[in-house]
Each structure stands twice: as structure tokens, then as C-alpha cells.
Backbone bond lengths (Angstrom), bond angles and torsions (degrees), N, CA, C in turn:
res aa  C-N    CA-C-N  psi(-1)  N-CA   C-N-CA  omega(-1)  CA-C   N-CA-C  phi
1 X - - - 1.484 - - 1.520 109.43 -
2 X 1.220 112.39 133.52 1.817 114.80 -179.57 1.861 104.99 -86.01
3 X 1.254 91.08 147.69 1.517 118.61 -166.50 1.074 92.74 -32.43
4 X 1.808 141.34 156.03 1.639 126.89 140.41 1.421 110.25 -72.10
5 X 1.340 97.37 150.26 1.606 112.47 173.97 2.126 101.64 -55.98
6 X 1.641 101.44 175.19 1.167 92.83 -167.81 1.905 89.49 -142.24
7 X 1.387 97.21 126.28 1.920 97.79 -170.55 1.551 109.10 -72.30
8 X 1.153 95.06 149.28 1.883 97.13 172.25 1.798 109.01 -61.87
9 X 1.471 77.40 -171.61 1.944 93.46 -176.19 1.704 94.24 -114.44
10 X 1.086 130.19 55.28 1.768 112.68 155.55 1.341 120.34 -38.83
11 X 1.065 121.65 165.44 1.368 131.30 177.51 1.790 105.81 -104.93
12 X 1.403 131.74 130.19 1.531 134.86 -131.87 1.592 92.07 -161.57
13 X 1.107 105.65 122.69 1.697 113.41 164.18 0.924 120.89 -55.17
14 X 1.687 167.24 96.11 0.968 159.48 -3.07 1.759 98.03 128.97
15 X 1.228 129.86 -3.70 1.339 140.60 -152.28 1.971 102.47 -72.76
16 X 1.317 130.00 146.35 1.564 125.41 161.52 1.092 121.03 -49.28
17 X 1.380 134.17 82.82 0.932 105.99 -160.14 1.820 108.46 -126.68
18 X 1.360 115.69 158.37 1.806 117.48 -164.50 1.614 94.49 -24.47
19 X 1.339 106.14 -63.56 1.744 91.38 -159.31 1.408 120.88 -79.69
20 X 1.088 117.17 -28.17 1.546 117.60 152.15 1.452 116.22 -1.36
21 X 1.469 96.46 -73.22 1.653 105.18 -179.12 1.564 135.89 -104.36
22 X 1.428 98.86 -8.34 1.443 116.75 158.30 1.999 110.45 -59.06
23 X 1.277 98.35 -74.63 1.404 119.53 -175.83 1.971 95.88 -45.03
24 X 0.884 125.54 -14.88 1.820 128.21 -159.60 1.433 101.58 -99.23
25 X 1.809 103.52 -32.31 1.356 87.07 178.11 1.971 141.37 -107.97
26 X 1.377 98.41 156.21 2.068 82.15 -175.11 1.234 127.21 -22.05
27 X 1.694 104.52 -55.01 1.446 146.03 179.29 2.063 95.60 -10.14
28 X 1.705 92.75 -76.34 1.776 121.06 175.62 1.541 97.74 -11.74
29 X 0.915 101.01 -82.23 1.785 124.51 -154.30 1.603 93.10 -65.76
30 X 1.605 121.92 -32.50 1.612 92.07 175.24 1.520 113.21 -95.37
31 X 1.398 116.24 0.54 1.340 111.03 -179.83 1.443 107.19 -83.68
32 X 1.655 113.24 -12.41 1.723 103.14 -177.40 1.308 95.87 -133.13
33 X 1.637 108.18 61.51 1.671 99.45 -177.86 1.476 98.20 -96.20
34 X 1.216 126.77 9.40 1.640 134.85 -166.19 1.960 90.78 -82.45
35 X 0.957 101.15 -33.94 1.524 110.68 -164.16 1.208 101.61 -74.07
36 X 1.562 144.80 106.23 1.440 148.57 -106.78 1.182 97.25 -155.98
37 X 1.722 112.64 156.61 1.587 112.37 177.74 1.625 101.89 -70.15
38 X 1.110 112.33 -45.91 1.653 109.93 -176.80 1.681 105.92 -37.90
39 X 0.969 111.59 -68.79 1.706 124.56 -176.94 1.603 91.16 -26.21
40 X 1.522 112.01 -69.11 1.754 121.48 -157.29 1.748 96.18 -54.26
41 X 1.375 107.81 -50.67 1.660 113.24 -174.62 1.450 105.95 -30.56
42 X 1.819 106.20 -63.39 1.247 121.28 -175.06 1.494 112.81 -56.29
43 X 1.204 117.64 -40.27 1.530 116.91 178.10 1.883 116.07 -65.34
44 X 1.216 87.17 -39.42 2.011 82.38 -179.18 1.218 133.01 -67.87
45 X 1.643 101.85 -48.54 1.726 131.84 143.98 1.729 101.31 -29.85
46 X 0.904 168.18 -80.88 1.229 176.71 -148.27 1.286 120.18 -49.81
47 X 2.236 80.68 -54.95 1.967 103.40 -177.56 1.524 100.54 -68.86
48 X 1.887 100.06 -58.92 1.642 76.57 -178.50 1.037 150.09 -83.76
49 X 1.509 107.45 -8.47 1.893 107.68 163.34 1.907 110.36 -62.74
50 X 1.142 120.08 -34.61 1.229 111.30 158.17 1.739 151.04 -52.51
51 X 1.459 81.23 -27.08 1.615 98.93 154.02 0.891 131.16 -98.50
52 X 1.545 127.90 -38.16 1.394 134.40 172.82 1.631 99.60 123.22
53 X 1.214 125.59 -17.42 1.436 130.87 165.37 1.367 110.15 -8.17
54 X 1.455 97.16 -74.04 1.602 105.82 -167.26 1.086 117.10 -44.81
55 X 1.400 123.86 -14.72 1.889 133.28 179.43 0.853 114.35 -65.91
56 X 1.291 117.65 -31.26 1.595 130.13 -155.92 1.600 113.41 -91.21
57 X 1.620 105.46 157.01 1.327 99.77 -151.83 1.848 96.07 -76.09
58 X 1.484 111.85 165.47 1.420 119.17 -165.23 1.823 91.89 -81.79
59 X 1.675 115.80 143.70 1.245 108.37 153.88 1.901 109.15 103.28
60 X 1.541 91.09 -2.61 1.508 99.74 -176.39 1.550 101.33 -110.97
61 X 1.090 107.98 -22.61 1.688 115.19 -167.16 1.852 120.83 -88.83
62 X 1.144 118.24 151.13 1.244 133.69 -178.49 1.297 116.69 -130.69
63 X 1.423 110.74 130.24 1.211 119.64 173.42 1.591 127.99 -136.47
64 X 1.514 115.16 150.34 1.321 120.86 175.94 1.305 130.70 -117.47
65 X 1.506 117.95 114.02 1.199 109.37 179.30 1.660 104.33 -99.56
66 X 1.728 101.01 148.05 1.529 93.30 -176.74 1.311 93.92 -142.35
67 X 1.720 114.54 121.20 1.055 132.68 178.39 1.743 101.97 90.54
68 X 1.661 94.31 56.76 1.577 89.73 -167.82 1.146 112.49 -82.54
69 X 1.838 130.08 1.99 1.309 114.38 -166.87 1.274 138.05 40.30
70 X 1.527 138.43 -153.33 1.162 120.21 177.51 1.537 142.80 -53.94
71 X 1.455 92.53 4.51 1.790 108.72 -176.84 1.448 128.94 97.63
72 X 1.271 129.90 -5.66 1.436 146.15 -161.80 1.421 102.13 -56.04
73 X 1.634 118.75 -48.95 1.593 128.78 -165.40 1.857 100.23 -72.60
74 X 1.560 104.42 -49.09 1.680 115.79 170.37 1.194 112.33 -33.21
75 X 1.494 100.64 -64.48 1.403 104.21 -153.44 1.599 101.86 -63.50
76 X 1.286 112.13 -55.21 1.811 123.95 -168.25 1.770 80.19 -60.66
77 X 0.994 161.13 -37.32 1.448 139.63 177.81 1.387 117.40 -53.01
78 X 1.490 108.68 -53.55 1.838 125.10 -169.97 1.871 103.76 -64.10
79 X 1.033 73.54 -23.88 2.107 81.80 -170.18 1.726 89.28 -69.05
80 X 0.972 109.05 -51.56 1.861 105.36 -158.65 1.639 84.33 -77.71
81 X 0.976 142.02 12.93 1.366 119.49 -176.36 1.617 126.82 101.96
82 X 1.063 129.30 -12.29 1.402 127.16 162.71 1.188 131.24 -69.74
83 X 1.361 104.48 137.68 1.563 118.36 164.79 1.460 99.38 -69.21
84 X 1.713 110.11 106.00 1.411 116.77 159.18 1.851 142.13 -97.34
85 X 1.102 135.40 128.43 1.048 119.99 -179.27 1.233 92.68 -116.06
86 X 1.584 126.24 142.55 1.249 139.94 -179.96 1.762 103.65 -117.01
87 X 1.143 120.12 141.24 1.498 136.18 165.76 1.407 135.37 -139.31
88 X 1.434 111.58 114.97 1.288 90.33 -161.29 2.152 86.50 -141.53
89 X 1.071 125.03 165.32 1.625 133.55 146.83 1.065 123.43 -26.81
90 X 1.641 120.53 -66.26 1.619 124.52 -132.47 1.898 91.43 -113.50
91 X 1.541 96.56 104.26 1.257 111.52 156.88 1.878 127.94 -21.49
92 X 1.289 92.87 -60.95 1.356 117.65 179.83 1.975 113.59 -64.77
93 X 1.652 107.67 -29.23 1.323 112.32 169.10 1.394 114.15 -70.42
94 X 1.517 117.21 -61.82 1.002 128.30 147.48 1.523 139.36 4.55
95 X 1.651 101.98 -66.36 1.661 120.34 169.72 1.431 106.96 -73.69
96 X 1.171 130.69 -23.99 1.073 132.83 171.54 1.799 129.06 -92.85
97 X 1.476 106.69 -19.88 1.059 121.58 147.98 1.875 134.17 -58.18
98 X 1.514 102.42 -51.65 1.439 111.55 167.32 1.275 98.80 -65.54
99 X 1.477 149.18 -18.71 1.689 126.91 -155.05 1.883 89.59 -102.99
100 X 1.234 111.18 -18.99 1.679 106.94 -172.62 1.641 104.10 -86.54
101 X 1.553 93.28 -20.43 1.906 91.22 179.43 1.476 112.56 -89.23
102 X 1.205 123.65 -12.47 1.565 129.15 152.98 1.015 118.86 -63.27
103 X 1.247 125.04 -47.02 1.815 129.65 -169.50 1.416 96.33 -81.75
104 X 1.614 114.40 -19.47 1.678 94.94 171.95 1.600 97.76 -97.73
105 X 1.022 132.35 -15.08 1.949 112.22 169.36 1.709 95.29 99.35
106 X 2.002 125.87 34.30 1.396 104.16 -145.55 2.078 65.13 -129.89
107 X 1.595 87.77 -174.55 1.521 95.41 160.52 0.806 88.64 -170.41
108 X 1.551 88.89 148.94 1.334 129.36 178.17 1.528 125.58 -170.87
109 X 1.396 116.73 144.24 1.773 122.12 -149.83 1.333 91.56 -100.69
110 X 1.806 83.96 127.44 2.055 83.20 -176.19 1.703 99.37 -125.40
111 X 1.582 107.20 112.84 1.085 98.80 163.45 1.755 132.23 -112.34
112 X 1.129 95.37 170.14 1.757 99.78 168.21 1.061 146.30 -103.83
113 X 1.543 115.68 115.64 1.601 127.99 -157.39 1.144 119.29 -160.54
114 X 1.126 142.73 148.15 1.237 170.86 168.95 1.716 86.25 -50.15
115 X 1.375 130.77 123.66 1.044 143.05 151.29 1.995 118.20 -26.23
116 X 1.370 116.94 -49.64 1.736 142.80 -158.34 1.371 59.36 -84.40
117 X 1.037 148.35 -34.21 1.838 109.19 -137.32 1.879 103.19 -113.40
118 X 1.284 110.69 -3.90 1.495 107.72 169.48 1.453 122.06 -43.77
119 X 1.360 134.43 137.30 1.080 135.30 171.15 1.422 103.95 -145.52
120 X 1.300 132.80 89.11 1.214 132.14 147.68 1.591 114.76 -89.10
121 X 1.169 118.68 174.52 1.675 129.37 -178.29 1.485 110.38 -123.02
122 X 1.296 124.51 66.08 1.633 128.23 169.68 1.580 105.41 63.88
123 X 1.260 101.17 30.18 1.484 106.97 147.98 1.654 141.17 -8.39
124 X 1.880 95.61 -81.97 1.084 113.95 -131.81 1.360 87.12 -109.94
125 X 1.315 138.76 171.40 1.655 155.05 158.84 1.590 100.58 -78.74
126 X 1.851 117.47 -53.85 1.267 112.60 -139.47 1.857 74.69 -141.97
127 X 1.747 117.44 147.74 1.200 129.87 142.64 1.718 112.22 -122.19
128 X 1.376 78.59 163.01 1.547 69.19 -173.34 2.207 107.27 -154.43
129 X 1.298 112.23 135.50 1.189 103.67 -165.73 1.288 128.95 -147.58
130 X 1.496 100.07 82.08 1.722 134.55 -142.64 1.330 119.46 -78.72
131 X 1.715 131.72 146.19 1.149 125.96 -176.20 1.544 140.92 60.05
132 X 1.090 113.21 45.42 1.394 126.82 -147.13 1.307 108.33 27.05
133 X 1.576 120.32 101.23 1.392 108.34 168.64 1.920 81.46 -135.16
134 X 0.901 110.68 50.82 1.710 100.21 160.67 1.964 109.44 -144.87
135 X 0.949 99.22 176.69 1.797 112.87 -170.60 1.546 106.90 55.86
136 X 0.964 117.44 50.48 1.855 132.13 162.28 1.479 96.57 -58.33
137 X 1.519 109.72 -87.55 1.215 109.53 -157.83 1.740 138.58 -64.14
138 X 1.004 112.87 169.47 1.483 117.60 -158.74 1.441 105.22 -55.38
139 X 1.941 96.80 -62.54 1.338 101.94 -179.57 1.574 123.56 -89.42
140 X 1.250 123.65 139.56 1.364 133.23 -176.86 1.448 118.52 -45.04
141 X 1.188 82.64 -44.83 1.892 100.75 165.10 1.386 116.75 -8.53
142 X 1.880 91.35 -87.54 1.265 105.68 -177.18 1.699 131.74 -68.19
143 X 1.470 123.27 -1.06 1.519 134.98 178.02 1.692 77.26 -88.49
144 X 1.449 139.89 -39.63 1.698 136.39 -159.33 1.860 78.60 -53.15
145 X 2.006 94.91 -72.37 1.550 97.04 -158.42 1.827 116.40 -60.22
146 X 1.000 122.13 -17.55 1.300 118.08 -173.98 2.382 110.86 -69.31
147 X 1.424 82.98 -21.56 1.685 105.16 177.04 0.984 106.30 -85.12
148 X 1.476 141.75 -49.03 1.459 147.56 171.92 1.783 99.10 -49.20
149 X 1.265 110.04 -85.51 1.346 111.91 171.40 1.441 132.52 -11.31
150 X 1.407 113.20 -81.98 1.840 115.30 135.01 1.457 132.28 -26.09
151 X 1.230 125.80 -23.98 1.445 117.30 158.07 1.798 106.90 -94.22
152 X 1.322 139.01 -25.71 1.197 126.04 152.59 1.408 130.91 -65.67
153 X 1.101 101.41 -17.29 1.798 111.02 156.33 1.170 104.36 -73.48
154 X 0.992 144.66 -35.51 1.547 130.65 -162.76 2.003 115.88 -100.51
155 X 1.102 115.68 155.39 1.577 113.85 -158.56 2.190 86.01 -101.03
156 X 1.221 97.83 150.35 1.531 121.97 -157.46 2.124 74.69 -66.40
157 X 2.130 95.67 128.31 1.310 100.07 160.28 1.777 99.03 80.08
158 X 1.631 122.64 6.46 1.376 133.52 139.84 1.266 129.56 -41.45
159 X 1.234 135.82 168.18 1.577 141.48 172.88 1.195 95.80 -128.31
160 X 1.920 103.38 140.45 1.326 130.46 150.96 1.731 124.68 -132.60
161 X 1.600 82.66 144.52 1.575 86.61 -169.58 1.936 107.98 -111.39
162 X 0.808 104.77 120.92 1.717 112.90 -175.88 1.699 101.15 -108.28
163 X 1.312 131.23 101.46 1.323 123.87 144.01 1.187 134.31 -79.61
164 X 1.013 111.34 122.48 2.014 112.43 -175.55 1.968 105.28 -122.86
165 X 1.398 94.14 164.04 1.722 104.50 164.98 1.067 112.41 -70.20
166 X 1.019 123.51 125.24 2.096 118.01 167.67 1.263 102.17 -58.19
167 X 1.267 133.17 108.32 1.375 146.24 -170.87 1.847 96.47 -65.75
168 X 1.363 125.15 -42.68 1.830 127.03 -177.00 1.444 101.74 -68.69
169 X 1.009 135.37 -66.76 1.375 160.35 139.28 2.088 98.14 9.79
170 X 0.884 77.98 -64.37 2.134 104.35 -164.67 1.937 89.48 -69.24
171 X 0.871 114.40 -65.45 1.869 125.75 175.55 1.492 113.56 -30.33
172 X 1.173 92.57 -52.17 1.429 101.56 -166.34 1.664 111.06 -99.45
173 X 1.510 120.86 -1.16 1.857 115.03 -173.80 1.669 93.87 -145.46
174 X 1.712 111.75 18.94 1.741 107.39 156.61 1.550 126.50 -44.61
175 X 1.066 117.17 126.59 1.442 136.89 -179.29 1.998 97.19 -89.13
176 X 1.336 130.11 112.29 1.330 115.87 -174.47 1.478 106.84 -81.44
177 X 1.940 114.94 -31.27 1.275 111.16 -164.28 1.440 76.07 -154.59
178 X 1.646 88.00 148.31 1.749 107.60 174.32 2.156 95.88 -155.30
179 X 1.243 103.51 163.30 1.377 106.50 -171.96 1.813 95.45 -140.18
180 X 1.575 119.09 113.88 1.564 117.91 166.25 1.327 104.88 -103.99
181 X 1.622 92.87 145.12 1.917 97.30 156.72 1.477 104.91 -120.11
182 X 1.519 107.09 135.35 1.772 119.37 -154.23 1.510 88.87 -146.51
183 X 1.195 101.36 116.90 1.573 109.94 -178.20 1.458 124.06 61.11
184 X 1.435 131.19 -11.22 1.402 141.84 164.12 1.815 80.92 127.35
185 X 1.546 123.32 34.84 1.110 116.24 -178.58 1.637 100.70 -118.42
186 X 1.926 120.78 125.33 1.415 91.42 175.11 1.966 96.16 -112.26
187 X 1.900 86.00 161.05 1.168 80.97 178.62 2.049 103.24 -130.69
188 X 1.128 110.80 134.49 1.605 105.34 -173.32 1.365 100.38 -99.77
189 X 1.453 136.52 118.60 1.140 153.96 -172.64 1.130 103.26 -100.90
190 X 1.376 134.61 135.06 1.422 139.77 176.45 1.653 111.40 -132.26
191 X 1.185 139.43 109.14 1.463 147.78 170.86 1.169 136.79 -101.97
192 X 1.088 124.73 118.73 1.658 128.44 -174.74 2.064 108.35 -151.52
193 X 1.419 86.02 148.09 1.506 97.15 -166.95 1.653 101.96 -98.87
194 X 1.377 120.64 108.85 1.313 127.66 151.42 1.554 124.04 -123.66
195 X 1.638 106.76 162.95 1.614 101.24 -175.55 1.707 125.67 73.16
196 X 1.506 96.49 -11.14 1.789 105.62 176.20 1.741 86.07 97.78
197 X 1.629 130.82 23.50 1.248 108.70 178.74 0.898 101.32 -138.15
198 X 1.567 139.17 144.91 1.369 160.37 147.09 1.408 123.87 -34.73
199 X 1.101 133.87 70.50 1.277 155.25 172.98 1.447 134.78 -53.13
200 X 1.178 131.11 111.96 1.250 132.57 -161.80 1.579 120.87 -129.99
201 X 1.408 144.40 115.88 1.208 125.83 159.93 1.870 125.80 -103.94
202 X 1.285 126.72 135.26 1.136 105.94 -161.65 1.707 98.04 -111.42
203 X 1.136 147.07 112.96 1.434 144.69 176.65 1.645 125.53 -112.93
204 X 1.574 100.59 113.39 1.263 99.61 -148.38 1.903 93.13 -93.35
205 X 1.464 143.85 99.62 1.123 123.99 -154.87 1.716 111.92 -79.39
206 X 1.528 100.90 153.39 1.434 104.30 172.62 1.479 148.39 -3.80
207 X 1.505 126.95 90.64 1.773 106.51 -156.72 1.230 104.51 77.17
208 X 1.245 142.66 -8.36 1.316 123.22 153.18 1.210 152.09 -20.42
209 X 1.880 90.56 -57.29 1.414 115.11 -173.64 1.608 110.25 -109.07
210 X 1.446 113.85 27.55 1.336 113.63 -161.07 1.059 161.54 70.06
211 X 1.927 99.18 -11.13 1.482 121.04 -164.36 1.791 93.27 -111.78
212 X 1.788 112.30 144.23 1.182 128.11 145.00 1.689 106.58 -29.22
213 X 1.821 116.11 88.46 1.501 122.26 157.41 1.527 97.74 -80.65
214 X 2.037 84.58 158.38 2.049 88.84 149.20 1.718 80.81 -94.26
215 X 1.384 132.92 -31.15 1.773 111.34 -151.89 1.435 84.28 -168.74
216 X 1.309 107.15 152.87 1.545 139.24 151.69 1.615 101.46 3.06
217 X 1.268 118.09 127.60 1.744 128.13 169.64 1.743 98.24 -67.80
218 X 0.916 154.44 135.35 1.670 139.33 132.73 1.640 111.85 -130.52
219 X 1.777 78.30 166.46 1.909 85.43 -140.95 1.121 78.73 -148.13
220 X 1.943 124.13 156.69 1.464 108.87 178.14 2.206 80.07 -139.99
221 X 1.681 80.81 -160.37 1.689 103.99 179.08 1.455 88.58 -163.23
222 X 1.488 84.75 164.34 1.279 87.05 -172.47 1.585 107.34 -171.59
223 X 1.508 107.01 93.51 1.823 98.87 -163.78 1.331 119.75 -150.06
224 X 1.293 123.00 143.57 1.719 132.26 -131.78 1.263 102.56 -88.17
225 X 1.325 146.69 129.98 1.230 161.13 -175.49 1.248 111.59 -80.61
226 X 1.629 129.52 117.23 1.110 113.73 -172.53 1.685 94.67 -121.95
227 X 1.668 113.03 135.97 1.398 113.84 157.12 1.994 119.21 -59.49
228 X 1.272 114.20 151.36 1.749 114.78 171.10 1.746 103.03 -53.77
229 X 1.058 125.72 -26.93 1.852 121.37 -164.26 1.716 74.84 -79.95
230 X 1.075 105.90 -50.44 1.852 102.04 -138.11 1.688 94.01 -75.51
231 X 1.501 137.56 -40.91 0.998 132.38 179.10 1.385 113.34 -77.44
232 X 1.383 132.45 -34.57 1.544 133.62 147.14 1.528 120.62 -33.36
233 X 1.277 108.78 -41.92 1.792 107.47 169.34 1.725 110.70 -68.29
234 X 1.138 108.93 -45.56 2.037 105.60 -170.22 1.278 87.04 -74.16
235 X 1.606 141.25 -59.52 1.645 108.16 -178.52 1.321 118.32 -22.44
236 X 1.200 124.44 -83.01 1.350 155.82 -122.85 1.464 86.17 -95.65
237 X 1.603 144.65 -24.63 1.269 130.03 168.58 1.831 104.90 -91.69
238 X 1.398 109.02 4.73 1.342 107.74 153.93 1.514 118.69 -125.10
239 X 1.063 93.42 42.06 2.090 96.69 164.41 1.266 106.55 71.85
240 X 1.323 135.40 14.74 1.333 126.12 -156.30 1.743 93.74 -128.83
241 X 1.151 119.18 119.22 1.755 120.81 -157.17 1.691 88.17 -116.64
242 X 1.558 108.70 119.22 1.802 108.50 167.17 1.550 99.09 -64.93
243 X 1.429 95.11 129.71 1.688 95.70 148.73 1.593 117.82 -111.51
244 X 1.316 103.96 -2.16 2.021 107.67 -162.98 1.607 94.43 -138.53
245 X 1.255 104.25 105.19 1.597 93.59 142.70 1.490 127.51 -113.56
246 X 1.636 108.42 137.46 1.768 102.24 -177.90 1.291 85.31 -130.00
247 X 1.866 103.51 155.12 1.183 153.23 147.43 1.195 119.21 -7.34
248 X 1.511 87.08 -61.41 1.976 99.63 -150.30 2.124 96.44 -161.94
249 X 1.357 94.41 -163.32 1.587 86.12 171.78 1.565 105.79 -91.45
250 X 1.233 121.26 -19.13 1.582 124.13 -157.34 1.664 90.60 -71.10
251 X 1.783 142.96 3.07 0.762 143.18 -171.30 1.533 106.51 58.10
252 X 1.339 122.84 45.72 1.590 111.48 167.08 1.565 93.15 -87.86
253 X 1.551 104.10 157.24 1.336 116.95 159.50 1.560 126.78 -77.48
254 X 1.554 97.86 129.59 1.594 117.80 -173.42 1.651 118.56 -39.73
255 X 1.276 107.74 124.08 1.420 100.42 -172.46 2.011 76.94 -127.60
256 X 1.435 100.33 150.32 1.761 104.19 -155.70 1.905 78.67 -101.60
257 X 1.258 133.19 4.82 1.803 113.47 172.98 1.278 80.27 -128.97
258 X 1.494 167.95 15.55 1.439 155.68 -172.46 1.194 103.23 -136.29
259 X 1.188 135.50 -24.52 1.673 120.50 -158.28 1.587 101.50 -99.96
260 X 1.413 128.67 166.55 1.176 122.42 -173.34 0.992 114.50 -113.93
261 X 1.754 108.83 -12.48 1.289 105.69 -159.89 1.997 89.26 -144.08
262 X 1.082 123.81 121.92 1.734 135.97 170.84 1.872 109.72 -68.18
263 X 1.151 133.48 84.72 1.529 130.78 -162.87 1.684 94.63 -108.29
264 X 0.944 100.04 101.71 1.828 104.44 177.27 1.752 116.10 -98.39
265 X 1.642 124.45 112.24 0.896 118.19 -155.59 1.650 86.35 -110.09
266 X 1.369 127.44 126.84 1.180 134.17 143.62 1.391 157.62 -104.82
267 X 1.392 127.44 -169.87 1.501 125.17 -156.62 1.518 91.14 -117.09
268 X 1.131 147.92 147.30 1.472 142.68 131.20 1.632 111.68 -78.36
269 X 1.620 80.82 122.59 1.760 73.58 -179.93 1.765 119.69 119.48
């Protein structure tokens, strides 16, 4: 296996910010433990018959996951044969990421970084950037630079995969309040769309979770809704040309009031 590439040091706001401490805690991983290796299988399978990846011979290829969270997209990469590097924030994803890539027998280099702050040099064959893990931040700016970045990671005539919420889709089939019990843990989720962003609070109440509280755990999200025109323009002002849009993972084609999920497959270059 060839060395992994190694990201620069940008300079990165450092600010408290929602995922900071969302992403840090146990809580995360049991509130989206529904979200399954099968699901990821189905999602990668998708990317690479859509690119043509899967053609390609095993052991030549590189890949990046950014904002890999607990590892699900990694891992289903390393299995088919890729050189993976995973990057994500949350320490705690992370530790839990390396312990799922042992129990699968896979490797893969997981480092820690601030998304804005990647700097590889045409690395990679394939990026890829799963489960809504993009439009965090406040300013637009930085989702611009986090896309720029990702196309300098990627080698001229690369693939990228962007999953987003269908923001029309999301408008019209919002859930305002829902209540889970996850491990004898409940959590009351509350959602509403302001600012063009998808809004979330998660409140885990008192004794809930078993542990000596003074009060209620709460935890939010908080992430920017992008229309197909409007996210089709920041590709394409970062070199990155859609050729695929799907639906969902089952690879249906994107319908902008039916689909649930916006999957933008691109070209570098």
C-alpha cells in the first residue's frame, strides 16, 4: 500500500461550534445507530458503478472520505480495495471509527481536521462526502472553500460524491417533533427550517441516559439547504462538473419534489 498523503496546516477558526460538541458526544452514534453498514454498501455501490470505478483494477485506487464519522463509507471503500484516508473533527468518531476498521480486518488512515483545512495535492481518484455532512457553517464562504479544497485533493478527471437533503422534498414531509427510545435512552428531537437551514434540537431529559445530570443533555445541528441550481453553481465554480444526479441510494433518478435525498456525482476537471 503507498504512503497516505499528508494535509496541510491552514489556519481555521477554532469557534464552539454545533458540531464541535454534538459530533464529541456518545449520545451521536446512538441517535443514528439506525444508519447501517448495509445502507453505506448501498451508497458506495451506486458511487462506483456511476463512475466506472468499480472497473478498475483493485489496489490502484485512492480514496477520500471527508467527514467520515463513524467510518461506514471507509470501511465499505477498503473492502473493495481502496487506498482510504478518512477525515473527520470528532475525536470520539474517530475512536470509534478505528475500532470498526479492526473488527473489519481493513485499513485505513484516519486523521483529524477541520474539514476547510484539508490540503492534499491531486491525491485521490475518488472524494466522497456522505450523509449530509456538508453546509455546517454559518458563512457560505467556507462550504465555497471546503469544495475548492476537494477538487485540489482530487487528480484532474477524479470523482466526487456530494450527498445532500433535497431541501423541496424536506419543506414539504418535515416532521416538527418526534420522541426515540435508544438503549432505554429517550431523545425528543424537534425540527424547523429557518435562514435557508435545517434546524434541529436534540434534548436528552433528566436520568435519561443514566448518568448523575444537574439538567437535560441538549445538542443541536444545524445545516444549510441547498437548491440543485444553487449547488450546481458552487460545483462548477470549483471545477467539479455533475454528471449524475440520484434520488436516493437505490440509484433512482432525482426528482427535485420526490427524492429524499440530492446525490450529486461528479467530474474533476
Amino acid at each position: 500500500m503507498s504512503e497516505p498523503p499528508t494535509p496541510g496546516h491552514g489556519s481555521v477558526p477554532r469557534d464552539a461550534d454545533w458540531f464541535e460538541d454534538w459530533f464529541a458526544s456518545e449520545f451521536y452514534l446512538k441517535l443514528y445507530s439506525h444508519r447501517d453498514h448495509d445502507e453505506a454498501e448501498a451508497c458506495i455501490d451506486l458511487i462506483l458503478r456511476s463512475t466506472g470505478l468499480d472497473a478498475e483494477p483493485r489496489g490502484l485506487r485512492r480514496a477520500l472520505d471527508l467527514a467520515s464519522g463513524p467510518g461506514r463509507h471507509a470501511i465499505s471503500l477498503a473492502r473493495r480495495g481502496f487506498d482510504v484516508t478518512a477525515v473527520d473533527l470528532s475525536p470520539t468518531l474517530l475512536r470509534h471509527a478505528r475500532s470498526e476498521a479492526e473488527a473489519a480486518g481493513v485499513t485505513i488512515e484516519f486523521i483529524e481536521s477541520d474539514m476547510r483545512a484539508i490540503e492534499f495535492a491531486g491525491a485521490f481518484d475518488l472524494g466522497v462526502q456522505l450523509f449530509t455532512s456538508f453546509g455546517y457553517f454559518d458563512d457560505e464562504a467556507d462550504d465555497r472553500l471546503v469544495l475548492r479544497h476537494m477538487r485540489l485533493s482530487l487528480r484532474d478527471g477524479g470523482h466526487y460524491a456530494l450527498d445532500l437533503i433535497n431541501e423541496e422534498y424536506l419543506r414539504h414531509n418535515l416532521v416538527p417533533q418526534s420522541t426515540r427510545s435508544i438503549d432505554g435512552i429517550i431523545a425528543l428531537e424537534e425540527r424547523w427550517i429557518g435562514d435557508g437551514r435545517i434546524n434541529k434540537r436534540i434534548t436528552i431529559p433528566t436520568g435519561s441516559s443514566g448518568e448523575d445530570e444537574a439538567g437535560p443533555l441538549r445538542f443541536s445541528e444545524s445545516v444549510r439547504l441547498f437548491s440543485a441550481p444553487t449547488i450546481e453553481r458552487m460545483l462548477l465554480d470549483a471545477d467539479l462538473t455533475p454528471a449524475h444526479w440520484f434520488g436516493d441510494y437505490d440509484g433512482s433518478p432525482y426528482d427535485a419534489t420526490a427524492s429524499k435525498r440530492m446525490i450529486v456525482i461528479c467530474r474533476a476537471g
